[in-house]
Structure formats: structure tokens, C-alpha cells
N, C-alpha and C positions, 0 to 999 in steps of 0.2 A: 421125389426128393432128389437133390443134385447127388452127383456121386463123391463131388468136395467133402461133402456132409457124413459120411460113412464112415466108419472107424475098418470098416472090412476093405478101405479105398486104399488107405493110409499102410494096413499091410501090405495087401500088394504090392505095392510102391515100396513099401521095406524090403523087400522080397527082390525087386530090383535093382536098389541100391545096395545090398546085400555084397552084391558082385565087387562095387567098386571101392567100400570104406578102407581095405587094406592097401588100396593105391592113394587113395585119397589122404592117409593119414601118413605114410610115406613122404607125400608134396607137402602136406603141413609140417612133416620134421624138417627136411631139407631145407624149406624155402624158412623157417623159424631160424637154425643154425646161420642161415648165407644172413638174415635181415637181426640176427637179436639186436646189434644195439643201437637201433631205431627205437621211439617210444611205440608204445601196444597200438593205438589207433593207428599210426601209419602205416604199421608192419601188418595190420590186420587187414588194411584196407588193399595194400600190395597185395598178399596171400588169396582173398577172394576177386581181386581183379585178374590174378595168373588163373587160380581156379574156374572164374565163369568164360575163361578163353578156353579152355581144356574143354567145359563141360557142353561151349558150345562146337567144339569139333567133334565132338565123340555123339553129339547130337547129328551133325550132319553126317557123319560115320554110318550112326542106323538107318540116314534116309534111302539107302541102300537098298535096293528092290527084294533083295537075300536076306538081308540081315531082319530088311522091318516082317517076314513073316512072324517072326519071335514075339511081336507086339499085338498080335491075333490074339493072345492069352487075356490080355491086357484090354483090349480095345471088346472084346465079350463081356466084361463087365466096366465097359463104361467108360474105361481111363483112355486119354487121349495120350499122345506121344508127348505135347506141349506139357499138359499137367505131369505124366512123368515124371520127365524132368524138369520140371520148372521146383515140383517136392522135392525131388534129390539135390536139387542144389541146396535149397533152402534147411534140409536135415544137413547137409555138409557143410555149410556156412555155421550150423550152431555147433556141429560138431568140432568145428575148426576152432571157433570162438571159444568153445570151453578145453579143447586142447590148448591154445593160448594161452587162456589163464592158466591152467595149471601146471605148464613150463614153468610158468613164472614167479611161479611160487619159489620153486628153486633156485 
């Protein structure tokens, strides 16, 4: 079975993104306060355009011959560097979206 398909894949992966949410959610406040009175769709669509710029630095960051030892853990059961982060973006983009919305409540 693929490793996509595993719910033990998906912690992992939590496990990794673990690191980043309290930075990540940081950029969603800052970059919300600099764009609020923009409507929700453009502001959202700014916010994960500055985001998938970041997430692709900090990817080329691990390609780092030191750093990618850390991804041995990871790559033992399956998980490629791509899928990684290709999940953490996609959990930070939902995470951002419903931090959106519930700014805006307010």
C-alpha cells in the first residue's frame, strides 16, 4: 500500500510540522493585521503566496547535506522529503484558512 494511504504517514508528518506551526501562525498574524482591509479571498490568496515562498526556502534550506541527515527518520518509513513538505504546506494552508476565518469573526 502507498505510504500516502497510512494514517501512521500523516503523524509523522505532524510530527514534523510540529516544529514550524508557532512560526507559521505568527506569519498568518502579521501578514492578516499588514492585509485586513483587503477582502478574505485576496488576503488569503497573498498570505499562502508569501507562505509557499517561505516553505519553499526552508525546503531548499534541508537540501543541505547536514541538515537532510534528520530526514533518515522519515525516509525509514517511506516519507519522501517532497511529500513532507508538500503535507505541511497543505496542513498550514488549512490551518491559515481557518485562522482567517476566525479573525474575522471579530
Amino acid at each position: 500500500m502507498h505510504t500516502l494511504f497510512r494514517f501512521k504517514t500523516y503523524e509523522l508528518i505532524f510530527l514534523f510540522y510540529r516544529k514550524f506551526i508557532f512560526a507559521s501562525t505568527v506569519v498568518t498574524l502579521i501578514q492578516y493585521t499588514i492585509l485586513r482591509v483587503e477582502d478574505i479571498s485576496a488576503m488569503f490568496s497573498k498570505i499562502l503566496l508569501i507562505k509557499s515562498i517561505l516553505f519553499g526556502l526552508l525546503f531548499l534550506f534541508y537540501l543541505d547535506v547536514g541538515l537532510g541527515q534528520r530526514f533518515i527518520f522519515y525516509k525509514n518509513f517511506g516519507i519522501s522529503r517532497i511529500q513532507l513538505f508538500l503535507v505541511s504546506f497543505f496542513w498550514d494552508a488549512l490551518l491559515t484558512f481557518f485562522t482567517i476565518l476566525i479573525l474575522n469573526l471579530f
